[in-house]
Backbone atoms as SQL, in Angstrom:
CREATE TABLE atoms (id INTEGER PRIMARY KEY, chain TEXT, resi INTEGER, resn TEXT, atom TEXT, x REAL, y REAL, z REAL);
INSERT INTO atoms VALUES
  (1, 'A', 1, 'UNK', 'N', 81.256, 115.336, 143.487),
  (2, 'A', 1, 'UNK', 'CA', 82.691, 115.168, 143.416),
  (3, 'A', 1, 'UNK', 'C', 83.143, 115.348, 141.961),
  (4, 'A', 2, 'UNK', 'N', 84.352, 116.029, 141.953),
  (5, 'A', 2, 'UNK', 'CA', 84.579, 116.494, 140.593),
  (6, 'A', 2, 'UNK', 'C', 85.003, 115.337, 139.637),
  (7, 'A', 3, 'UNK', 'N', 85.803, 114.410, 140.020),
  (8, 'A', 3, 'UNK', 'CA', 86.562, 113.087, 139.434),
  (9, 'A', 3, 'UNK', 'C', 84.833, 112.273, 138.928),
  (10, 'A', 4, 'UNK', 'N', 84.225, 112.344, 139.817),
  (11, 'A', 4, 'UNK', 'CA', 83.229, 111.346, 139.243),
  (12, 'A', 4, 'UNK', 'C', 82.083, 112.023, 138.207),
  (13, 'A', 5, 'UNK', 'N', 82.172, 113.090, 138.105),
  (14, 'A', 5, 'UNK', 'CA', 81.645, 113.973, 136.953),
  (15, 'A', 5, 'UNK', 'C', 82.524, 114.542, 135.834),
  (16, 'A', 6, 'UNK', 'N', 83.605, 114.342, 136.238),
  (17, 'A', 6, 'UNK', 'CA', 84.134, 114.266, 134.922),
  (18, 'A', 6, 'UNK', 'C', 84.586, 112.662, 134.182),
  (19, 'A', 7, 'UNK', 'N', 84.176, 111.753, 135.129),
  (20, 'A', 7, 'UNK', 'CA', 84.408, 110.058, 134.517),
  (21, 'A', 7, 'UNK', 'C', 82.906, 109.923, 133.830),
  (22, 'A', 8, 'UNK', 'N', 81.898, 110.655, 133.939),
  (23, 'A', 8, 'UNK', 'CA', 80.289, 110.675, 133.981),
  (24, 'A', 8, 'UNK', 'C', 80.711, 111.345, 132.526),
  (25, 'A', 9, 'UNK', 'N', 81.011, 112.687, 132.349),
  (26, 'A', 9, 'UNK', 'CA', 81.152, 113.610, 130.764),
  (27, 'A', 9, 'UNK', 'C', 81.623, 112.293, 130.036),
  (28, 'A', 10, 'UNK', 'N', 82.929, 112.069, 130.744),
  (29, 'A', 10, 'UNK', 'CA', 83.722, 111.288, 129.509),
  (30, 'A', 10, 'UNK', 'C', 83.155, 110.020, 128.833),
  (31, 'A', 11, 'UNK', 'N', 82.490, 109.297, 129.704),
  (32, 'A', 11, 'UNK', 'CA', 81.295, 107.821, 129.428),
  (33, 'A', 11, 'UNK', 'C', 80.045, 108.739, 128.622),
  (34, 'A', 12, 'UNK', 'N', 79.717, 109.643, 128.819),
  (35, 'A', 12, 'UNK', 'CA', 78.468, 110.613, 127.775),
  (36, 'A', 12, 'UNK', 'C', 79.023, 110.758, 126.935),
  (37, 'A', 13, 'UNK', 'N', 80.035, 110.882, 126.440),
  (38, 'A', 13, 'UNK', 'CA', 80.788, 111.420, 125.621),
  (39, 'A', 13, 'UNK', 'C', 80.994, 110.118, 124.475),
  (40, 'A', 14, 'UNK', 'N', 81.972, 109.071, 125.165),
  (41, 'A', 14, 'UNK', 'CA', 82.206, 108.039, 123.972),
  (42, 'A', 14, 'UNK', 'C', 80.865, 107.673, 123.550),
  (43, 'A', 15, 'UNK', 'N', 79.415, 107.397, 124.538),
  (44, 'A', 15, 'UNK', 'CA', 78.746, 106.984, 123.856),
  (45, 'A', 15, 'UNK', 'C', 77.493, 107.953, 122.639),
  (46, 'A', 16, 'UNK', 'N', 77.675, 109.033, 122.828),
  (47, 'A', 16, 'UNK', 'CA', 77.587, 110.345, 121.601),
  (48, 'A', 16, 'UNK', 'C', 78.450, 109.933, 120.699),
  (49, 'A', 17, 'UNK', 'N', 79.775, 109.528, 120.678),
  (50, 'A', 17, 'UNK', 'CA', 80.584, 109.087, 119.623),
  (51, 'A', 17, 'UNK', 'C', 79.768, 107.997, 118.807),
  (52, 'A', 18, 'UNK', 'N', 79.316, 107.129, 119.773),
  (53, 'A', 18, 'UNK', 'CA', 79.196, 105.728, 118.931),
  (54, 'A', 18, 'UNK', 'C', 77.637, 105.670, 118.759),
  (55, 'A', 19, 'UNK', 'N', 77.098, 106.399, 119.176),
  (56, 'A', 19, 'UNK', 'CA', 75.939, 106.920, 118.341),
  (57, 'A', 19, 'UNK', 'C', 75.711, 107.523, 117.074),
  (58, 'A', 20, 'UNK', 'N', 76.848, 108.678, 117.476),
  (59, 'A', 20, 'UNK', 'CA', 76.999, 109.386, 115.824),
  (60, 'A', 20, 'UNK', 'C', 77.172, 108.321, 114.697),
  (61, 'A', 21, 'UNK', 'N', 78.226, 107.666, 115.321),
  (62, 'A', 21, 'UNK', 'CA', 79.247, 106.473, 114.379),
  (63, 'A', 21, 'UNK', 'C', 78.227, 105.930, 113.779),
  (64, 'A', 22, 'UNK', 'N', 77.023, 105.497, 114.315),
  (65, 'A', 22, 'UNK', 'CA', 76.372, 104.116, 113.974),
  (66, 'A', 22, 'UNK', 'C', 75.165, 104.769, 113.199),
  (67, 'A', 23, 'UNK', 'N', 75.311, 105.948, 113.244),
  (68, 'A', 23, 'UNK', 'CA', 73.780, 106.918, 112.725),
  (69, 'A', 23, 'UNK', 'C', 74.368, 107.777, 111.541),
  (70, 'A', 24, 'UNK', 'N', 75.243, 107.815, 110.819),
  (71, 'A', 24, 'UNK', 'CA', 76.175, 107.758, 110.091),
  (72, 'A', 24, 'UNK', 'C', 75.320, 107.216, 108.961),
  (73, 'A', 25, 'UNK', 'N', 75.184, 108.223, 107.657),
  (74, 'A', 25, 'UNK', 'CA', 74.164, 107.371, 106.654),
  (75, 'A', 25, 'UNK', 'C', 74.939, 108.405, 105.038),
  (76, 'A', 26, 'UNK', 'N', 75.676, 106.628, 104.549),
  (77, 'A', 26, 'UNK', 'CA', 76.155, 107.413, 103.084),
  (78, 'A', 26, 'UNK', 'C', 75.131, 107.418, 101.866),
  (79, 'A', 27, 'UNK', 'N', 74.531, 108.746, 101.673),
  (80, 'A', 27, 'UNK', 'CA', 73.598, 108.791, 100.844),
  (81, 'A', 27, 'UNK', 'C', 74.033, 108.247, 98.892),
  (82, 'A', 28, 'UNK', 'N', 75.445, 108.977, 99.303),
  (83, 'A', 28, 'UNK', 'CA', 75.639, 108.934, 97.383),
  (84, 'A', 28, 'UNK', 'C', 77.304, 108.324, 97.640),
  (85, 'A', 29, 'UNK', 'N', 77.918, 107.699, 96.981),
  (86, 'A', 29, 'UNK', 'CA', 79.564, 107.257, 96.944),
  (87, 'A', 29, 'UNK', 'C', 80.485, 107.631, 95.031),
  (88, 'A', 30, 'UNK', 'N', 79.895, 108.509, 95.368),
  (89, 'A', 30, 'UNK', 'CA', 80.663, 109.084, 93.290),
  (90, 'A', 30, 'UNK', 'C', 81.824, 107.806, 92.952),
  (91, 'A', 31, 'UNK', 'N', 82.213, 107.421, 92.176),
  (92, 'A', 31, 'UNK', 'CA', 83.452, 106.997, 92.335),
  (93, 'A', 31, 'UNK', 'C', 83.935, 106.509, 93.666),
  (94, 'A', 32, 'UNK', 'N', 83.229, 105.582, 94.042),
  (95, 'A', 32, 'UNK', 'CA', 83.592, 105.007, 94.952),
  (96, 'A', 32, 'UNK', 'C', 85.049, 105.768, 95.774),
  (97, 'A', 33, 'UNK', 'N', 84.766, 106.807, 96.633),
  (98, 'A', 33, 'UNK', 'CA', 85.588, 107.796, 96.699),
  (99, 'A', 33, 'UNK', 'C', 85.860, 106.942, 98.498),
  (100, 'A', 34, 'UNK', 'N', 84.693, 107.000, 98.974),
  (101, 'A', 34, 'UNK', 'CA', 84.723, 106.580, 100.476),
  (102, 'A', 34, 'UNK', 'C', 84.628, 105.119, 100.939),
  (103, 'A', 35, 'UNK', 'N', 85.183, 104.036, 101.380),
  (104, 'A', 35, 'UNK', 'CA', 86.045, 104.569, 102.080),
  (105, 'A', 35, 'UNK', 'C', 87.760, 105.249, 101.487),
  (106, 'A', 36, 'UNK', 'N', 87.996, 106.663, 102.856),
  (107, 'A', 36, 'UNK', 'CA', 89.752, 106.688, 102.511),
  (108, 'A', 36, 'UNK', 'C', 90.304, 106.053, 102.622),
  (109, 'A', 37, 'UNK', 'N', 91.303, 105.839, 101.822),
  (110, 'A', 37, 'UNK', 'CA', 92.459, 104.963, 101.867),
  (111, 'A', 37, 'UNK', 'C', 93.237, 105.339, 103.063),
  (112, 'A', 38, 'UNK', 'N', 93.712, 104.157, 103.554),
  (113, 'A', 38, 'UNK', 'CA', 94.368, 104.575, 104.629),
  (114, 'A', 38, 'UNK', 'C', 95.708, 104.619, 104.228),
  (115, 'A', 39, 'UNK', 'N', 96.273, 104.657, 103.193),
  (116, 'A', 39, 'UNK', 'CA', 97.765, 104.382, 102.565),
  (117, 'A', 39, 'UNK', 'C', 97.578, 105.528, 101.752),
  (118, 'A', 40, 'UNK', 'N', 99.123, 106.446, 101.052),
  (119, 'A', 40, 'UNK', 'CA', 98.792, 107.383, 100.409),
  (120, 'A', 40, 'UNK', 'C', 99.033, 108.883, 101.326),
  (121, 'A', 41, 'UNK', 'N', 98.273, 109.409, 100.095),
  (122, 'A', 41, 'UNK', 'CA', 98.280, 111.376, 100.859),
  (123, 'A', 41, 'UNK', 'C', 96.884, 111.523, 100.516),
  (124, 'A', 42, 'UNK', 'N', 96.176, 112.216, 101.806),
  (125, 'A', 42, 'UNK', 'CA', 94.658, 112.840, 102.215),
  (126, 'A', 42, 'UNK', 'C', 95.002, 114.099, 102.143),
  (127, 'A', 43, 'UNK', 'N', 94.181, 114.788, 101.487),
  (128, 'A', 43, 'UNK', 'CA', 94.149, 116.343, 101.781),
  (129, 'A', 43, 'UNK', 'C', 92.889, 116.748, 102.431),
  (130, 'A', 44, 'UNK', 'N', 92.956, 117.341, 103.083),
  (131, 'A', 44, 'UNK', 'CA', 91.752, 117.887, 104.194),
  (132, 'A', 44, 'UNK', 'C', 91.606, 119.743, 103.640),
  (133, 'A', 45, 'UNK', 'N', 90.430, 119.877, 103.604),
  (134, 'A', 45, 'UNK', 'CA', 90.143, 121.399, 103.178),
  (135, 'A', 45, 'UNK', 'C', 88.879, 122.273, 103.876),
  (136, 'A', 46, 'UNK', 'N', 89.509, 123.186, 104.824),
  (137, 'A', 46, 'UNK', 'CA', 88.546, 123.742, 105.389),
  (138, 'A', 46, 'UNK', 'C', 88.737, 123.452, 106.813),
  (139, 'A', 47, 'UNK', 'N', 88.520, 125.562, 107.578),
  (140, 'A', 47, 'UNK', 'CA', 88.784, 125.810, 108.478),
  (141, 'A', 47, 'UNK', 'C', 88.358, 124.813, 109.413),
  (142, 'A', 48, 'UNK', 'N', 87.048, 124.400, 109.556),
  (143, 'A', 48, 'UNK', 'CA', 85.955, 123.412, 110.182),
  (144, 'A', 48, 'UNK', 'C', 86.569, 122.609, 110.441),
  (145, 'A', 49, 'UNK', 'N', 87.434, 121.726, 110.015),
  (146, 'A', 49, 'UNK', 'CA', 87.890, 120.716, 110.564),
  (147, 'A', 49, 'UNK', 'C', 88.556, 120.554, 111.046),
  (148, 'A', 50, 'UNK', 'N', 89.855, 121.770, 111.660),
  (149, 'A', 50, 'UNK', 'CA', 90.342, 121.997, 113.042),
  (150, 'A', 50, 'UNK', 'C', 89.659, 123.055, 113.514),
  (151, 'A', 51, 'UNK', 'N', 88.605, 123.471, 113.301),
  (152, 'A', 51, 'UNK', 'CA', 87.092, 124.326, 114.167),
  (153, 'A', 51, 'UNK', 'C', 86.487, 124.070, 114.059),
  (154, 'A', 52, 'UNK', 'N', 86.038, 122.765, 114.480),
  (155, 'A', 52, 'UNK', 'CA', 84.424, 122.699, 113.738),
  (156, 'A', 52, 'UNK', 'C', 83.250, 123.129, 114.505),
  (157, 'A', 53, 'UNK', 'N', 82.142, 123.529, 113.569),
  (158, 'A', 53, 'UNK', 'CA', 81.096, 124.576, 115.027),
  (159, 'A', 53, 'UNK', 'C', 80.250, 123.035, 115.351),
  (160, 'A', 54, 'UNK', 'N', 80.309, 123.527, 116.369),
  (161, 'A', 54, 'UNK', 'CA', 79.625, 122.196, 117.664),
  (162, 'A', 54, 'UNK', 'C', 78.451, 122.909, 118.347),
  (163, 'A', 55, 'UNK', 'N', 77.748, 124.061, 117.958),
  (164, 'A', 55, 'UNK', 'CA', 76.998, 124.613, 118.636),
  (165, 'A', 55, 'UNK', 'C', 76.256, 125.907, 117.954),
  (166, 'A', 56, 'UNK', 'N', 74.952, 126.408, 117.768),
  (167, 'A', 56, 'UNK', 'CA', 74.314, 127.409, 117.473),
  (168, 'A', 56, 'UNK', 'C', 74.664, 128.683, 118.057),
  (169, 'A', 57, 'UNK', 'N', 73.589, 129.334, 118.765),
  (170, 'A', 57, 'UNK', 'CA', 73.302, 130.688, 119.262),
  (171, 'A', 57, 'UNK', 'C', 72.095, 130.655, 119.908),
  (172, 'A', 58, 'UNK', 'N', 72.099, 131.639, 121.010),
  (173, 'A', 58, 'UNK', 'CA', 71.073, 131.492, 121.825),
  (174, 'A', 58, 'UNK', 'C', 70.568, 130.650, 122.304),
  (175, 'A', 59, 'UNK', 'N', 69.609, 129.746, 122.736),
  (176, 'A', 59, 'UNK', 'CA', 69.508, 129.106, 123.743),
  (177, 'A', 59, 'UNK', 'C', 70.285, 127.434, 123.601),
  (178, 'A', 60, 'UNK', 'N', 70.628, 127.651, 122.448),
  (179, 'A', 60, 'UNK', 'CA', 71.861, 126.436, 122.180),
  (180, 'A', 60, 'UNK', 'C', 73.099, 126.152, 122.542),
  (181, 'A', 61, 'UNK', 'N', 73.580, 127.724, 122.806),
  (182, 'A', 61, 'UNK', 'CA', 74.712, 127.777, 123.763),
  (183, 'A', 61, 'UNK', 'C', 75.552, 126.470, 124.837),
  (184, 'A', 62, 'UNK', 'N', 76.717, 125.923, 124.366),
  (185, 'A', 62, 'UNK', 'CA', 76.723, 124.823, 125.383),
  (186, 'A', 62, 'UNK', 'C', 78.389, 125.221, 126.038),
  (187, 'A', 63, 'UNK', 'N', 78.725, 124.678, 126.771),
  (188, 'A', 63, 'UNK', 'CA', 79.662, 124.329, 127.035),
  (189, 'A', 63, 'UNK', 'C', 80.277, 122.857, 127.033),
  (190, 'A', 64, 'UNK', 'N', 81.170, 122.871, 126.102),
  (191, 'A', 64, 'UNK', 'CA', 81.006, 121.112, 125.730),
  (192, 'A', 64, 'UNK', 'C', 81.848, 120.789, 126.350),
  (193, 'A', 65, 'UNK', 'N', 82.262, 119.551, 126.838),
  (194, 'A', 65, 'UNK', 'CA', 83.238, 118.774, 127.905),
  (195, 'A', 65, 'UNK', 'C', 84.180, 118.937, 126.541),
  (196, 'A', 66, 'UNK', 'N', 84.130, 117.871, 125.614),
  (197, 'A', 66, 'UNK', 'CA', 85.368, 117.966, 124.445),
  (198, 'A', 66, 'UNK', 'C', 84.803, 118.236, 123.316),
  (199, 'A', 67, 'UNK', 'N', 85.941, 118.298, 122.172),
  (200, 'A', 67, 'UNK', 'CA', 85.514, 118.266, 121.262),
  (201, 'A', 67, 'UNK', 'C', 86.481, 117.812, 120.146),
  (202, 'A', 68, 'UNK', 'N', 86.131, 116.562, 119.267),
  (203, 'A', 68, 'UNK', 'CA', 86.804, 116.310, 118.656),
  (204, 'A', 68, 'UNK', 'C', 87.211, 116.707, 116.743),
  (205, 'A', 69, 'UNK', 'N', 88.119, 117.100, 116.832),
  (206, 'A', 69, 'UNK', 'CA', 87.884, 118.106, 114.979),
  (207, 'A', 69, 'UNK', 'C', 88.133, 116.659, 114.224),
  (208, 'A', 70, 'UNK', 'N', 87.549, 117.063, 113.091),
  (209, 'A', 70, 'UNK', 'CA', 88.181, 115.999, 111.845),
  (210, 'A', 70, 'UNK', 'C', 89.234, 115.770, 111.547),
  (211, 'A', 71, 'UNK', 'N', 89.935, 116.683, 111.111),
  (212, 'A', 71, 'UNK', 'CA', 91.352, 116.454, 111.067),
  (213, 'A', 71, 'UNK', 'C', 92.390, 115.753, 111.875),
  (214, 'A', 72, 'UNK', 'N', 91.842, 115.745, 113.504),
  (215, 'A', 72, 'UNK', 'CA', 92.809, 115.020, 114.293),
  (216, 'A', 72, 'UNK', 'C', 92.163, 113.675, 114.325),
  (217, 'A', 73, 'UNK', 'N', 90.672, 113.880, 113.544),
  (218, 'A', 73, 'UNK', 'CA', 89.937, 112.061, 113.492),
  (219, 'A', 73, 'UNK', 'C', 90.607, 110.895, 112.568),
  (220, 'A', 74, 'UNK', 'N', 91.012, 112.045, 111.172),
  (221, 'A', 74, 'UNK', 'CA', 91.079, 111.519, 109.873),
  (222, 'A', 74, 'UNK', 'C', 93.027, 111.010, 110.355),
  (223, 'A', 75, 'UNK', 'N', 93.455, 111.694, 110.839),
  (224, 'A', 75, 'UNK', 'CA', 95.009, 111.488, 111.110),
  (225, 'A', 75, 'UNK', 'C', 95.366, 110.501, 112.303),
  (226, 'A', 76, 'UNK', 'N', 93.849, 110.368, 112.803),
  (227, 'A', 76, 'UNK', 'CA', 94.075, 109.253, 114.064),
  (228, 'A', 76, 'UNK', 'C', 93.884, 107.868, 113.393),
  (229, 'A', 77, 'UNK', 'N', 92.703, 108.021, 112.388),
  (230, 'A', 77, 'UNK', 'CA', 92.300, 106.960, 111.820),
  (231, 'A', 77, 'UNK', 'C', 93.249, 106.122, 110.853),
  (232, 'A', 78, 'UNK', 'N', 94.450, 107.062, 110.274),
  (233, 'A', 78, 'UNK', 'CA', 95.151, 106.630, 109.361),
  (234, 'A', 78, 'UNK', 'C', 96.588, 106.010, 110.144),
  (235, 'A', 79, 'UNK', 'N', 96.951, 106.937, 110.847),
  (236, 'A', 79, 'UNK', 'CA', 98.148, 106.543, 111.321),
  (237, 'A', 79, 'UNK', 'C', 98.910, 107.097, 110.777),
  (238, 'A', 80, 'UNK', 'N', 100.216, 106.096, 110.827),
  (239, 'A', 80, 'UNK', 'CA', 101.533, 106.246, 109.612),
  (240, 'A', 80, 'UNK', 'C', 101.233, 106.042, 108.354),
  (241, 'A', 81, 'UNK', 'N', 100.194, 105.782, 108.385),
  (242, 'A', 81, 'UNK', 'CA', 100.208, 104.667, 107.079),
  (243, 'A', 81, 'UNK', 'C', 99.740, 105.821, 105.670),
  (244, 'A', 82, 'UNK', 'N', 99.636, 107.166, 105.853),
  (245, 'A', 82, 'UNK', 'CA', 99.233, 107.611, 105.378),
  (246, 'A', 82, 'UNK', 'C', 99.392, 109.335, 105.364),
  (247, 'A', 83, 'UNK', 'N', 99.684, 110.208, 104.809),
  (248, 'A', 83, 'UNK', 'CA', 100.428, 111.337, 104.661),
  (249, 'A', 83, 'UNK', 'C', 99.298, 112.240, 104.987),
  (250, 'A', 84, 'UNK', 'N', 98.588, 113.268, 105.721),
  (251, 'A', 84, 'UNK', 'CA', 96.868, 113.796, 105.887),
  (252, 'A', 84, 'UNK', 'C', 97.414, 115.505, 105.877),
  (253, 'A', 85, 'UNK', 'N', 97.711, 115.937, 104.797),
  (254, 'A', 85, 'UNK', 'CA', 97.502, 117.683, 104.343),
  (255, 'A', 85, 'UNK', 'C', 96.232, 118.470, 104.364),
  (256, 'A', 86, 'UNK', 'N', 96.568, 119.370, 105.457),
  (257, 'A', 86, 'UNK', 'CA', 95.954, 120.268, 105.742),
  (258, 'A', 86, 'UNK', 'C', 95.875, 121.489, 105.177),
  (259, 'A', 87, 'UNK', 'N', 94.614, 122.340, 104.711),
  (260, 'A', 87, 'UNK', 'CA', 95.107, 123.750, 104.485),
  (261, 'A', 87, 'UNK', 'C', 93.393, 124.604, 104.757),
  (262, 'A', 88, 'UNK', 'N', 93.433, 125.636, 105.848),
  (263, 'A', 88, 'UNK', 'CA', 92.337, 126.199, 105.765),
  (264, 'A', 88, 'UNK', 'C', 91.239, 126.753, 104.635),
  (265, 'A', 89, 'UNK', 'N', 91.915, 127.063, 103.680),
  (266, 'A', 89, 'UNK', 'CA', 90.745, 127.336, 102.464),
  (267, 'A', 89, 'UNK', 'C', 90.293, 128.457, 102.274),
  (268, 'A', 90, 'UNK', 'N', 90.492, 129.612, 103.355),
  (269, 'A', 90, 'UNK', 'CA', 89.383, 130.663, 103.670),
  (270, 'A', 90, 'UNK', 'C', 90.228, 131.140, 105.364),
  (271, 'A', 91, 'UNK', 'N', 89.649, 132.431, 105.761),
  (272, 'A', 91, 'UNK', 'CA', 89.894, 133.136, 106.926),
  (273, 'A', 91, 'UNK', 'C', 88.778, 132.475, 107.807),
  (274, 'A', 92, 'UNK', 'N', 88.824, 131.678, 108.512),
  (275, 'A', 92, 'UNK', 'CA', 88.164, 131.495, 109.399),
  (276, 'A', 92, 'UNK', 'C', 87.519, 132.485, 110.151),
  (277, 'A', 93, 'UNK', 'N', 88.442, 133.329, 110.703),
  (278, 'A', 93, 'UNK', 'CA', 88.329, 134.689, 111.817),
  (279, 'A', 93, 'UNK', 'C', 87.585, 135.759, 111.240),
  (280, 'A', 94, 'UNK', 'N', 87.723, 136.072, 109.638),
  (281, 'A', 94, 'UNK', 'CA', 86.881, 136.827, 109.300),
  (282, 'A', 94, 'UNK', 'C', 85.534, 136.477, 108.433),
  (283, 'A', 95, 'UNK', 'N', 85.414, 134.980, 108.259),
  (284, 'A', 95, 'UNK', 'CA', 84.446, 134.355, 107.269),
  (285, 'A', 95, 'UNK', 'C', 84.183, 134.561, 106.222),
  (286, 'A', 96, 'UNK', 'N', 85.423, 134.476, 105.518),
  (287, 'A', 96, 'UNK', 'CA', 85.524, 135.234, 104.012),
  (288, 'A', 96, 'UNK', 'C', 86.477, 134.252, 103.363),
  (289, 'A', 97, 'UNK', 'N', 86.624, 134.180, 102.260),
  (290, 'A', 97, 'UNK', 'CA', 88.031, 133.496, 101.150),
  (291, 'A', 97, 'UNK', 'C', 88.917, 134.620, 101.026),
  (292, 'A', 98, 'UNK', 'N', 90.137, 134.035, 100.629),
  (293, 'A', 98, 'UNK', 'CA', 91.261, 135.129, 100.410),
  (294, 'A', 98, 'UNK', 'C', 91.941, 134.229, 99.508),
  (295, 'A', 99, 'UNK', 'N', 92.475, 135.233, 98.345),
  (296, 'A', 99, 'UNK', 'CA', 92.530, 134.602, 96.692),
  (297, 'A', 99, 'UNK', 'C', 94.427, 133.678, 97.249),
  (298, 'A', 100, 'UNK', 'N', 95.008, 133.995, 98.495),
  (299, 'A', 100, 'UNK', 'CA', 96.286, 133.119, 98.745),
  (300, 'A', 100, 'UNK', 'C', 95.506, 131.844, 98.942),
  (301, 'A', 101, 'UNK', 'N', 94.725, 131.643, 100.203),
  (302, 'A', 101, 'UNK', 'CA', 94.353, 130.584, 100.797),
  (303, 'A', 101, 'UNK', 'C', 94.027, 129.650, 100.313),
  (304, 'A', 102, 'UNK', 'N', 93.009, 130.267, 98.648),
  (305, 'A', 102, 'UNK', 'CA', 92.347, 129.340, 97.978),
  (306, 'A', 102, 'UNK', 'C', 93.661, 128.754, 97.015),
  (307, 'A', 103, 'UNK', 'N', 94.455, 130.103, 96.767),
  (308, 'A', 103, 'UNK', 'CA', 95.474, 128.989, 96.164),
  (309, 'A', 103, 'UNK', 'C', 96.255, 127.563, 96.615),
  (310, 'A', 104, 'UNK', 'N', 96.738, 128.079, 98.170),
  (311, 'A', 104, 'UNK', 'CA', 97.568, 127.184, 99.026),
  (312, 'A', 104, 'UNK', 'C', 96.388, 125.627, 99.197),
  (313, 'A', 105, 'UNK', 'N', 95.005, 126.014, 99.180),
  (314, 'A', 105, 'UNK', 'CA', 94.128, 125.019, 99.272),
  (315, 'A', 105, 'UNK', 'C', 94.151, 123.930, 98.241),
  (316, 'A', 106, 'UNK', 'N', 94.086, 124.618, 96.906),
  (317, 'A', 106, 'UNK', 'CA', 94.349, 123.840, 95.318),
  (318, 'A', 106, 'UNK', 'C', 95.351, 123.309, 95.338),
  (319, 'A', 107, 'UNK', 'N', 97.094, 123.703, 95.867),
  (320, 'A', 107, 'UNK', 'CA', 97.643, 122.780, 96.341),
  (321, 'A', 107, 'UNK', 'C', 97.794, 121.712, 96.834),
  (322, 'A', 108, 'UNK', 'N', 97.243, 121.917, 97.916),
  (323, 'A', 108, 'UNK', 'CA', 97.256, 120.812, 99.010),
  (324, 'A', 108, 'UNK', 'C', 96.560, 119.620, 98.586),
  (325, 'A', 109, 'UNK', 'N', 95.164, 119.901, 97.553),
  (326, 'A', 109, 'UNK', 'CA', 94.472, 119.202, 96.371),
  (327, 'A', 109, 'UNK', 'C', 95.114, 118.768, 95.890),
  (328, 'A', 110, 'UNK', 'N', 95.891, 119.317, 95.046),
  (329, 'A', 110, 'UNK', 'CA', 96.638, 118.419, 94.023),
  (330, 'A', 110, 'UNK', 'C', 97.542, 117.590, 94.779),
  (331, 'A', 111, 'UNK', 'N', 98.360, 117.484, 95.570),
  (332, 'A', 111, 'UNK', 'CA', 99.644, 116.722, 96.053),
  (333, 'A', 111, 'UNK', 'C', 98.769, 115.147, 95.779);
């Protein structure tokens, strides 16, 4: 039955979340950079994090039930409470930099 396999993905699913969550290991903290503030402006940089690759090639191939990007993690996590600028960085589509993008990126840095 389809309802009970997709209530089955979604229970596989949170608990892959809270696995990741808990397996989660901060090697180095520079300047106590992490945790983000949840108050303020975040800038986010890089295609990956509204694409992020979730999967190889060849026999890795998946079809994933969901998938959650960073960017909608980091903006869930903050709320209001906090301003989260986005800017790709690079052409995703062609896997290359382009001398605008990187500018609009240094922007979004600085704010």
């Amino acid at each position: 039955d389809r309802s009970h396999q997709e209530s089955l993905l979604a229970r596989n699913h949170r608990i892959a979340r809270r696995i990741a969550a808990q397996s989660a290991v901060l090697l180095r903290n520079s300047g106590r950079l992490l945790p983000l503030p949840k108050a303020g402006t975040i800038a986010v940089v890089g295609a990956f994090a509204v694409y992020p690759r979730f999967q190889g090639a060849g026999s890795s191939r998946i079809n994933a039930f969901t998938i959650e990007d960073p960017l909608s993690s980091i903006r869930a996590a903050v709320g209001d409470s906090a301003t989260v600028t986005y800017s790709a960085g690079y052409d995703v589509g062609l896997c290359r930099d382009h001398p605008s993008a990187i500018k609009q990126a240094a922007a979004v840095a600085k704010q």
